[in-house]
LUMSEZA-843398 format. One record per atom (N, C-alpha, C): residue number from 1; residue in one letter; chain; atom name; x, y, z. Coordinates in steps of 0.1 Angstrom, whole numbers, plus 5000, padded with zeros to 4 digits. Example, Ala and Ser with C-alpha at 12.3 -4.5 7.8 and 13.67 -1.06 7.14 Angstrom:
REM LUMSEZA-843398
{nr->1, rest->A, kette->A, atom->N, X->5132, Y->4943, Z->5078} .
{nr->1, rest->A, kette->A, atom->CA, X->5123, Y->4955, Z->5078} .
{nr->1, rest->A, kette->A, atom->C, X->5132, Y->4967, Z->5078} .
{nr->2, rest->S, kette->A, atom->N, X->5128, Y->4978, Z->5071} .
{nr->2, rest->S, kette->A, atom->CA, X->5137, Y->4989, Z->5071} .
{nr->2, rest->S, kette->A, atom->C, X->5129, Y->5000, Z->5079} .
***
This chain:
REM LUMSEZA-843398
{nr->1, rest->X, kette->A, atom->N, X->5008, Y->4988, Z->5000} .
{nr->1, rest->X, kette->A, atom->CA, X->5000, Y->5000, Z->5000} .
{nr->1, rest->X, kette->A, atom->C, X->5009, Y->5013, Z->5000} .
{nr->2, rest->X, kette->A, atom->N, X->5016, Y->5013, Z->5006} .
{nr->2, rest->X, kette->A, atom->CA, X->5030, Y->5028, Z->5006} .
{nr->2, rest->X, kette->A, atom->C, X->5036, Y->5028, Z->4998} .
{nr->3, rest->X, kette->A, atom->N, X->5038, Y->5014, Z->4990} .
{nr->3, rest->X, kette->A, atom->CA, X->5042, Y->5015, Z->4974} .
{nr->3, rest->X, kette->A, atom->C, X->5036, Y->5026, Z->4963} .
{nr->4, rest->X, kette->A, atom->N, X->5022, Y->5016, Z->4967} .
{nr->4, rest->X, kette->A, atom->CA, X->5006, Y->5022, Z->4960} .
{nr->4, rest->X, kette->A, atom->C, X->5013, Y->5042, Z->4963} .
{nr->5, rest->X, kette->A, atom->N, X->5010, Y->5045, Z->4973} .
{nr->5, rest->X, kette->A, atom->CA, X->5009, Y->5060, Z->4977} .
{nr->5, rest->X, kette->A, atom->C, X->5024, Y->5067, Z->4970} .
{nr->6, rest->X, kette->A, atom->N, X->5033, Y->5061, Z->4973} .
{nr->6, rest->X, kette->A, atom->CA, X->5045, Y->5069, Z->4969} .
{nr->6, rest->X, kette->A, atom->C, X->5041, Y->5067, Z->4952} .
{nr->7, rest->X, kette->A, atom->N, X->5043, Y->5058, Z->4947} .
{nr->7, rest->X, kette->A, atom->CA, X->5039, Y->5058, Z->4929} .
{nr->7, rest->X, kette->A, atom->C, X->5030, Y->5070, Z->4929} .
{nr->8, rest->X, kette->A, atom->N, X->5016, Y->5071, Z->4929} .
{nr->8, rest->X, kette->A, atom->CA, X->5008, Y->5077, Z->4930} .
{nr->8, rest->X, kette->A, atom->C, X->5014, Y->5090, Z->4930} .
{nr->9, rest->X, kette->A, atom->N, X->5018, Y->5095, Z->4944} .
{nr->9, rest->X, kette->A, atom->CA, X->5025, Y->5107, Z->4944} .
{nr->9, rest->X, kette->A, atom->C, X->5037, Y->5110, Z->4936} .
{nr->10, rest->X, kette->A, atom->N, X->5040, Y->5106, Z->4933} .
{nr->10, rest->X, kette->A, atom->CA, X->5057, Y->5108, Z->4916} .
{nr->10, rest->X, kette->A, atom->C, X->5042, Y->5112, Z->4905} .
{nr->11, rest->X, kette->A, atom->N, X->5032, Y->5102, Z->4902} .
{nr->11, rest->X, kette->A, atom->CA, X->5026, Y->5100, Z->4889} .
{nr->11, rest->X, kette->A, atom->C, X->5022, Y->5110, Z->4886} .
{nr->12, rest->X, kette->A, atom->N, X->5014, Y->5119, Z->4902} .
{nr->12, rest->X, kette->A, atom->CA, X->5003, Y->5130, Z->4902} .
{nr->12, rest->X, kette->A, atom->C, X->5013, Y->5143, Z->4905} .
{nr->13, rest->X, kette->A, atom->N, X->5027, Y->5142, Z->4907} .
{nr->13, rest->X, kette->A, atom->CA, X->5036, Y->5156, Z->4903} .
{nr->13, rest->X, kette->A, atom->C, X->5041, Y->5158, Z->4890} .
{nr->14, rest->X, kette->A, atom->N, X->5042, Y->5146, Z->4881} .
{nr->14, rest->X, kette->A, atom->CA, X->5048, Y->5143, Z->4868} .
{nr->14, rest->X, kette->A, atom->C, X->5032, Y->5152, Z->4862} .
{nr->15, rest->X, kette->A, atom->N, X->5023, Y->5145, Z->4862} .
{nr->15, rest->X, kette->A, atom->CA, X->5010, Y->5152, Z->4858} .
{nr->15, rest->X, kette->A, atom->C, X->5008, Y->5165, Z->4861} .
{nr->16, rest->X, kette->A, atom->N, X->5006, Y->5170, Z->4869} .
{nr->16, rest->X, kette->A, atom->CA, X->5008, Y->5183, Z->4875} .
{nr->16, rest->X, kette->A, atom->C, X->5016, Y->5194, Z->4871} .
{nr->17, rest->X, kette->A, atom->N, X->5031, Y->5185, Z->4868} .
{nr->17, rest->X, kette->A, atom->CA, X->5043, Y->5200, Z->4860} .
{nr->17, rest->X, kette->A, atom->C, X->5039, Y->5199, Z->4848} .
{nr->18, rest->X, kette->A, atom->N, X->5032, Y->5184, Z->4842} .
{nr->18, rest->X, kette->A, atom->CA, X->5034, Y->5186, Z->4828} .
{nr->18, rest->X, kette->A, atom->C, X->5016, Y->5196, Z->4827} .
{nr->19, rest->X, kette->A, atom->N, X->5009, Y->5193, Z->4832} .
{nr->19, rest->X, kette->A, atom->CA, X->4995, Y->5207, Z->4832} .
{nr->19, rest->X, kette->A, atom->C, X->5002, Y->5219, Z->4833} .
{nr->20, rest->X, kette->A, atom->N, X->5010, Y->5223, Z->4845} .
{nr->20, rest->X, kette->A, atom->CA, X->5012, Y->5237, Z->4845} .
{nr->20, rest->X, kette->A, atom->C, X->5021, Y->5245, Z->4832} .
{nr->21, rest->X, kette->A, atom->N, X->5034, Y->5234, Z->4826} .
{nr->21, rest->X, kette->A, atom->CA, X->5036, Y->5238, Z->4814} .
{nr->21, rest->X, kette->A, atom->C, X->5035, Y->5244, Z->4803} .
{nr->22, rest->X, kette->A, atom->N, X->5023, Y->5231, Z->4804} .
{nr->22, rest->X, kette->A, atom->CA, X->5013, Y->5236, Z->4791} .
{nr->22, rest->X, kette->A, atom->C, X->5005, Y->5249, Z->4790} .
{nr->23, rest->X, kette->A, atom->N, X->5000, Y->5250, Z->4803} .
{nr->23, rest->X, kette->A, atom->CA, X->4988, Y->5260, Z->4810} .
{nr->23, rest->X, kette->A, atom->C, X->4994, Y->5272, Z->4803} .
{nr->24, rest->X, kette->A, atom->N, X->5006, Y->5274, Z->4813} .
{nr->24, rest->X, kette->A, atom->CA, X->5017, Y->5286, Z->4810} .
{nr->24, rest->X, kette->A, atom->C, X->5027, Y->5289, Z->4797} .
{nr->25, rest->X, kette->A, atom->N, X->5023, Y->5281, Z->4790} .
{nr->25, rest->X, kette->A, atom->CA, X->5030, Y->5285, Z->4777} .
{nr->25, rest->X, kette->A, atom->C, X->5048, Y->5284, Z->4780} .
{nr->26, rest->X, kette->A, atom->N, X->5049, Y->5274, Z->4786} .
{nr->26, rest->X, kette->A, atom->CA, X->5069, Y->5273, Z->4793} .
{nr->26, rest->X, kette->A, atom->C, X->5073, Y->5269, Z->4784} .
{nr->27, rest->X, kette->A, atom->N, X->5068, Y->5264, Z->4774} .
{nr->27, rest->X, kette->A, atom->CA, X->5077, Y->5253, Z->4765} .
{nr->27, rest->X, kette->A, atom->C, X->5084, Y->5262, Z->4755} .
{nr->28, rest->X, kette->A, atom->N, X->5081, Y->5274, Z->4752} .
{nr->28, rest->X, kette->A, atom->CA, X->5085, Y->5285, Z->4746} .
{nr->28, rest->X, kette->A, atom->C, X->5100, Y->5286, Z->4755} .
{nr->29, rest->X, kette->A, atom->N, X->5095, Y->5286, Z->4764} .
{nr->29, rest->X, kette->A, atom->CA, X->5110, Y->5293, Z->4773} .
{nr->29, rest->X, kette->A, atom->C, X->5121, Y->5285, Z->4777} .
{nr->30, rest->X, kette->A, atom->N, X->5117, Y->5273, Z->4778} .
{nr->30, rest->X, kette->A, atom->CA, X->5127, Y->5259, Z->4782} .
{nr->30, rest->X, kette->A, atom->C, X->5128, Y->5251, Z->4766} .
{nr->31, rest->X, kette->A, atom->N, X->5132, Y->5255, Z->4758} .
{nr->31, rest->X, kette->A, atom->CA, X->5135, Y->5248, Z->4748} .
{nr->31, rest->X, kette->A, atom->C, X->5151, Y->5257, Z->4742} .
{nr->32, rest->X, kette->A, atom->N, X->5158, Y->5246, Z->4733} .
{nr->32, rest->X, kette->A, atom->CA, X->5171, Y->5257, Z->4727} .
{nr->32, rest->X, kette->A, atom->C, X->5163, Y->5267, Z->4716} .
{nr->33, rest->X, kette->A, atom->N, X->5153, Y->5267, Z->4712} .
{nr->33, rest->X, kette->A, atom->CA, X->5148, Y->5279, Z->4707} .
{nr->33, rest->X, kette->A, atom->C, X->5146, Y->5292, Z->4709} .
{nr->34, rest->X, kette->A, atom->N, X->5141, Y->5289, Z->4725} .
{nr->34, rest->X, kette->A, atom->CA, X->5136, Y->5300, Z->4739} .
{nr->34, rest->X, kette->A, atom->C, X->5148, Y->5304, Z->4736} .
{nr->35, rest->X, kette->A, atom->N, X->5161, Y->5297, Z->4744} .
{nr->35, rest->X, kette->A, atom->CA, X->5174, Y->5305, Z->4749} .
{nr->35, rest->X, kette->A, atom->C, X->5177, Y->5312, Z->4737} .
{nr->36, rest->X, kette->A, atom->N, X->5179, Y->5311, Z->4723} .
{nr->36, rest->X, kette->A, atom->CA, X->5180, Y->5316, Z->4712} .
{nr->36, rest->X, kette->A, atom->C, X->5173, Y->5325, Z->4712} .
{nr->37, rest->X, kette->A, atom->N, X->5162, Y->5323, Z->4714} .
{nr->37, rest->X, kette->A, atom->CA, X->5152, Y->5342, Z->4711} .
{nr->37, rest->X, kette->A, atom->C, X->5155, Y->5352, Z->4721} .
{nr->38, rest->X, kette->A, atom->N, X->5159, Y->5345, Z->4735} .
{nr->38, rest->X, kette->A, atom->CA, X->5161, Y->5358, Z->4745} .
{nr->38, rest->X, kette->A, atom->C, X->5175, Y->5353, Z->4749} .
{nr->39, rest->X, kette->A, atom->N, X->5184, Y->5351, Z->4740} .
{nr->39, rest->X, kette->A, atom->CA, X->5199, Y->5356, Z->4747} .
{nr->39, rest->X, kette->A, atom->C, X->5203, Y->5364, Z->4747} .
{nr->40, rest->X, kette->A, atom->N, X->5200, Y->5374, Z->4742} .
{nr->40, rest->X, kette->A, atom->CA, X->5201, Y->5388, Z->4740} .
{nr->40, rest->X, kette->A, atom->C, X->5199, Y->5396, Z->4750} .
{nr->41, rest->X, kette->A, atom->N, X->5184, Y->5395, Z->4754} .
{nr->41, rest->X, kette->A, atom->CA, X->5180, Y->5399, Z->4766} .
{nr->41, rest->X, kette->A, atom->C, X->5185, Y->5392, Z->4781} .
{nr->42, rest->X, kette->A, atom->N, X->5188, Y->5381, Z->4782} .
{nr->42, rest->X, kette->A, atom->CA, X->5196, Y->5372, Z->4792} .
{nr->42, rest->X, kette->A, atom->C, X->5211, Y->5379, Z->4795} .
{nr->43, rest->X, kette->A, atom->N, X->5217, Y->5383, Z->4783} .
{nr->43, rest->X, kette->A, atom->CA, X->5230, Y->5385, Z->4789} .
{nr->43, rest->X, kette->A, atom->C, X->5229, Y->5402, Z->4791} .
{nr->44, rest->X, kette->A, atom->N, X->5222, Y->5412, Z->4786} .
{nr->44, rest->X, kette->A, atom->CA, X->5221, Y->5424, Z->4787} .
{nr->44, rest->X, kette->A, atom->C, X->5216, Y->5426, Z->4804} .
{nr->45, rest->X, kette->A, atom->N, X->5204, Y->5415, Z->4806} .
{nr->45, rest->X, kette->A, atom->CA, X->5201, Y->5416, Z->4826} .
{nr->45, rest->X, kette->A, atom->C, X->5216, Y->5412, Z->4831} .
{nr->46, rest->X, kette->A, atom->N, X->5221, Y->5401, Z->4827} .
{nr->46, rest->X, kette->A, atom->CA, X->5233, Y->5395, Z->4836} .
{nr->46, rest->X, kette->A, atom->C, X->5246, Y->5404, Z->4834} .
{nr->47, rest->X, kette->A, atom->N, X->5250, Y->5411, Z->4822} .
{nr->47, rest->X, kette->A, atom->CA, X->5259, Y->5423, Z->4822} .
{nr->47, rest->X, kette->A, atom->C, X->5254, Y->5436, Z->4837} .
{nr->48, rest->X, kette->A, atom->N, X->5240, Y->5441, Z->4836} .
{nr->48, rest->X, kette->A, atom->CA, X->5238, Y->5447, Z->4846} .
{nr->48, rest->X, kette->A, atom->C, X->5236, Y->5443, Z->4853} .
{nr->49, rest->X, kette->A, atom->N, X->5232, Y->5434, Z->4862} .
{nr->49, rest->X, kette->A, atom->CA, X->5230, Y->5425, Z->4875} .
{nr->49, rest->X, kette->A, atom->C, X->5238, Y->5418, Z->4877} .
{nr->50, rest->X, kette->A, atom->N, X->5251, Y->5416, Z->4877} .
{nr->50, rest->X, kette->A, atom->CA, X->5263, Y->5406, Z->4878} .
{nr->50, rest->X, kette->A, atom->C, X->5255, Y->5398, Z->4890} .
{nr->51, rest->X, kette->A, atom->N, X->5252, Y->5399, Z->4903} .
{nr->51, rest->X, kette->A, atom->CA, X->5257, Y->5394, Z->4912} .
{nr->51, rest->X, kette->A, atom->C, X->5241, Y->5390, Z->4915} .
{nr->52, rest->X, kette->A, atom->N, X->5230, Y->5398, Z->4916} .
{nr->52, rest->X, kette->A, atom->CA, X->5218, Y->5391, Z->4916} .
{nr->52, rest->X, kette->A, atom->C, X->5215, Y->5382, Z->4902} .
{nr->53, rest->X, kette->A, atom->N, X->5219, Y->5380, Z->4892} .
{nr->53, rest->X, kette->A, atom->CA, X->5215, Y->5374, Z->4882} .
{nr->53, rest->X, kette->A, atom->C, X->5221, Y->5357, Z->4890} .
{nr->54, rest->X, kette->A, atom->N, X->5234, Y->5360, Z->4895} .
{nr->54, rest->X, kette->A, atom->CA, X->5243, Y->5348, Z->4894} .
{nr->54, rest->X, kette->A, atom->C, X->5238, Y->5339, Z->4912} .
{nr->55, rest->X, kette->A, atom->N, X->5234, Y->5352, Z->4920} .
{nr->55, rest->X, kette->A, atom->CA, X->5225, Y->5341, Z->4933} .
{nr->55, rest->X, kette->A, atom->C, X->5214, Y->5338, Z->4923} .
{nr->56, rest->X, kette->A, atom->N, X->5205, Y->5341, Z->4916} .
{nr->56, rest->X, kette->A, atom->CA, X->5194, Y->5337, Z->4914} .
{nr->56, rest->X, kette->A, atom->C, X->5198, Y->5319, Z->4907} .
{nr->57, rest->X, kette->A, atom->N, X->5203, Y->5324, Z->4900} .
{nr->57, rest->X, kette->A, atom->CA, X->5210, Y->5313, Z->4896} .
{nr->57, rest->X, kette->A, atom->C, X->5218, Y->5306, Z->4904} .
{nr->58, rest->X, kette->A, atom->N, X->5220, Y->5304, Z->4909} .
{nr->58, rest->X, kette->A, atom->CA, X->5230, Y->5293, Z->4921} .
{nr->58, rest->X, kette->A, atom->C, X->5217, Y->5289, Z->4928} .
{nr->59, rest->X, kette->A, atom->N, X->5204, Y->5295, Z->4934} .
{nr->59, rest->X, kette->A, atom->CA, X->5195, Y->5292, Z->4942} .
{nr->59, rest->X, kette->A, atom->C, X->5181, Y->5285, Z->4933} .
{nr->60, rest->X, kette->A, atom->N, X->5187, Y->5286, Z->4921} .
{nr->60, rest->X, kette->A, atom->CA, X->5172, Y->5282, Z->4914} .
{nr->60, rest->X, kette->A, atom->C, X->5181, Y->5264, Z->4913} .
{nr->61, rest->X, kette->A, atom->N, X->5194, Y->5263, Z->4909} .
{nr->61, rest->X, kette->A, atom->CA, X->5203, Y->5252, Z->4905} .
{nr->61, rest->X, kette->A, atom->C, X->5204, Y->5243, Z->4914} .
{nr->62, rest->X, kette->A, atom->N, X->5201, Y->5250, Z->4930} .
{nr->62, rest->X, kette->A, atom->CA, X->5207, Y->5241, Z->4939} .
{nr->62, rest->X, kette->A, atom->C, X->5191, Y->5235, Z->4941} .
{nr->63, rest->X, kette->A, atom->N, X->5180, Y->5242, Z->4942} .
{nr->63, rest->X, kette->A, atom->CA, X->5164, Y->5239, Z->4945} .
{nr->63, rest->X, kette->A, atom->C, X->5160, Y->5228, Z->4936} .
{nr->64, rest->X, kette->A, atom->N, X->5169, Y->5232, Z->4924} .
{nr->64, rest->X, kette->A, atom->CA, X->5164, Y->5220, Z->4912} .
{nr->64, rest->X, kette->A, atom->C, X->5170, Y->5205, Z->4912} .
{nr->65, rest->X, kette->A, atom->N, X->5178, Y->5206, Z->4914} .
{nr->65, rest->X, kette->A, atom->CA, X->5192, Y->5197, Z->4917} .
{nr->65, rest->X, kette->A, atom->C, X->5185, Y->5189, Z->4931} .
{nr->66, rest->X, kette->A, atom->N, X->5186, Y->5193, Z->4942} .
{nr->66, rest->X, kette->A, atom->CA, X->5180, Y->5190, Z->4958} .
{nr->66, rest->X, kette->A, atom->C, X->5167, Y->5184, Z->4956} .
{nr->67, rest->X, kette->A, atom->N, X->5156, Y->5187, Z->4947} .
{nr->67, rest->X, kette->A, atom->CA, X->5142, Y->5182, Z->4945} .
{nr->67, rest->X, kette->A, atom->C, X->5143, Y->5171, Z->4936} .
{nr->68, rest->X, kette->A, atom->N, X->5153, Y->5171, Z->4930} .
{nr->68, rest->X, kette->A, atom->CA, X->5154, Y->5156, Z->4916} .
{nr->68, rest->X, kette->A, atom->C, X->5144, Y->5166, Z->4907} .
{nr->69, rest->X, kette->A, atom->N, X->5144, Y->5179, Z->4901} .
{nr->69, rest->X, kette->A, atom->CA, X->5136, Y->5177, Z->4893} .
{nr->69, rest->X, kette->A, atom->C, X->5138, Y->5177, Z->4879} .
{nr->70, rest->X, kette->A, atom->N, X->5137, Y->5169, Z->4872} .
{nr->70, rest->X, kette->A, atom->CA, X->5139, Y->5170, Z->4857} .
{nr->70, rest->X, kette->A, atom->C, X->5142, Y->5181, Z->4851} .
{nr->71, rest->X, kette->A, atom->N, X->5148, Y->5180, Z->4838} .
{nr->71, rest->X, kette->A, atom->CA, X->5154, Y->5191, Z->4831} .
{nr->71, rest->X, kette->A, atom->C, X->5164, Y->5202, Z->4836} .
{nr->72, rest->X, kette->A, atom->N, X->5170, Y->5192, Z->4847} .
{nr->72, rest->X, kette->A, atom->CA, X->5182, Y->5202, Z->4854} .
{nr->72, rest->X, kette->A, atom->C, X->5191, Y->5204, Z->4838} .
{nr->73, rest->X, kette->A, atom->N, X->5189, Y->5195, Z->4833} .
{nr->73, rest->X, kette->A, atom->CA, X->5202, Y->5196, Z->4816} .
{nr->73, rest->X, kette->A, atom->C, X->5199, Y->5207, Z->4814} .
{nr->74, rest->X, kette->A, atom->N, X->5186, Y->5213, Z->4813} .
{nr->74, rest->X, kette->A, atom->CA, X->5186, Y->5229, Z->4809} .
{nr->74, rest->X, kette->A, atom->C, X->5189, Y->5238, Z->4811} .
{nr->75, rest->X, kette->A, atom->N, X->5199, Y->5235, Z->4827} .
{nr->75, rest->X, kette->A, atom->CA, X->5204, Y->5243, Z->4833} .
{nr->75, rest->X, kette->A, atom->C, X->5221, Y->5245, Z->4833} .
{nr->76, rest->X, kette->A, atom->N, X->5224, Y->5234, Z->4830} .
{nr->76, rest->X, kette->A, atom->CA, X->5238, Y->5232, Z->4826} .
{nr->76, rest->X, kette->A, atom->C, X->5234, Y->5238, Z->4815} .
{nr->77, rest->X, kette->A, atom->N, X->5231, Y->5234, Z->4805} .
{nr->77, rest->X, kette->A, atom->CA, X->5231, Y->5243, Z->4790} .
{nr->77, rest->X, kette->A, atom->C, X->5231, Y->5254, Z->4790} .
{nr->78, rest->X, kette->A, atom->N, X->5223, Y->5265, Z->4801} .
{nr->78, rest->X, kette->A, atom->CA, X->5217, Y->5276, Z->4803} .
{nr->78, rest->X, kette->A, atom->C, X->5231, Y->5283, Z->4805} .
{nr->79, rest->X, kette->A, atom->N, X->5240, Y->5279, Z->4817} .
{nr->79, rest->X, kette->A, atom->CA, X->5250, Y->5281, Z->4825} .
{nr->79, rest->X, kette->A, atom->C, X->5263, Y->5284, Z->4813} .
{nr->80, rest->X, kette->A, atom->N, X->5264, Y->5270, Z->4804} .
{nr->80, rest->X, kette->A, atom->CA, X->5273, Y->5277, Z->4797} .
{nr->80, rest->X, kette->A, atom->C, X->5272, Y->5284, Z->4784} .
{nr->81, rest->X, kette->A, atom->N, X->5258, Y->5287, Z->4781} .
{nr->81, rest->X, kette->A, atom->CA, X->5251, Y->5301, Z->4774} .
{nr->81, rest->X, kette->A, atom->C, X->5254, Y->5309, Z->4776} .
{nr->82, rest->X, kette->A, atom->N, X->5255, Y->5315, Z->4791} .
{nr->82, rest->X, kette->A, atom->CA, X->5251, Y->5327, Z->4794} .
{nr->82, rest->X, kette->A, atom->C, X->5267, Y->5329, Z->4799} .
{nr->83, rest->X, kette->A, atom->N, X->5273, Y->5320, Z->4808} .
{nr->83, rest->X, kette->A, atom->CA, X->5287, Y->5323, Z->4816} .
{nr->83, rest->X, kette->A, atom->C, X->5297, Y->5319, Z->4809} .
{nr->84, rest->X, kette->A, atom->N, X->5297, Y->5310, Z->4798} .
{nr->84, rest->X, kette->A, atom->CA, X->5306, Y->5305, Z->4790} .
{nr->84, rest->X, kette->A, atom->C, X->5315, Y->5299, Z->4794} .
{nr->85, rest->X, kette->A, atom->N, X->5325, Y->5296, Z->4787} .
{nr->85, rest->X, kette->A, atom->CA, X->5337, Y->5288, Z->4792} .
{nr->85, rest->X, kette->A, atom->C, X->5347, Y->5293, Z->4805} .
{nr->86, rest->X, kette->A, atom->N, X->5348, Y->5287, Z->4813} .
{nr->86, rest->X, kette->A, atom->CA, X->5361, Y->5292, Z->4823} .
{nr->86, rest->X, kette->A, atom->C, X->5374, Y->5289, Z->4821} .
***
């Protein structure tokens, strides 16, 4: 039965992110297309916001990472978009 409940609970958050997605029109934004239409606008905030761009980022990376949630790849990709090679 706790089997039953935990499945259940993964099935109905999998369902859930994939409704809100949709709802919200994200797929525009989380795709290599997205990053292509607004990298422009990405590095022009991160040129003036050095330092809040880069917590936002470290606290969205570590929340995503810590929760298991899928499509962390888009954040490594994001990462060396925007900060590039070291």
């Amino acid at each position: 039965m706790l089997l039953f409940k935990k499945n259940f609970c993964i099935l109905f958050f999998i369902v859930f992110l994939y409704f809100i997605i949709q709802h919200f029109h994200l797929t525009q934004y989380l795709s290599m297309s997205g990053f292509n239409k607004y990298h422009g606008i990405l590095l022009n905030y991160y040129q003036i916001h050095k330092l809040k761009f880069i917590l936002y980022f470290i606290f969205i990376y570590i929340i995503s990472i810590s929760l298991f949630i899928p499509g962390t790849i888009f954040l490594d990709i994001f990462s060396g978009y925007i900060f590039g090679y070291f």
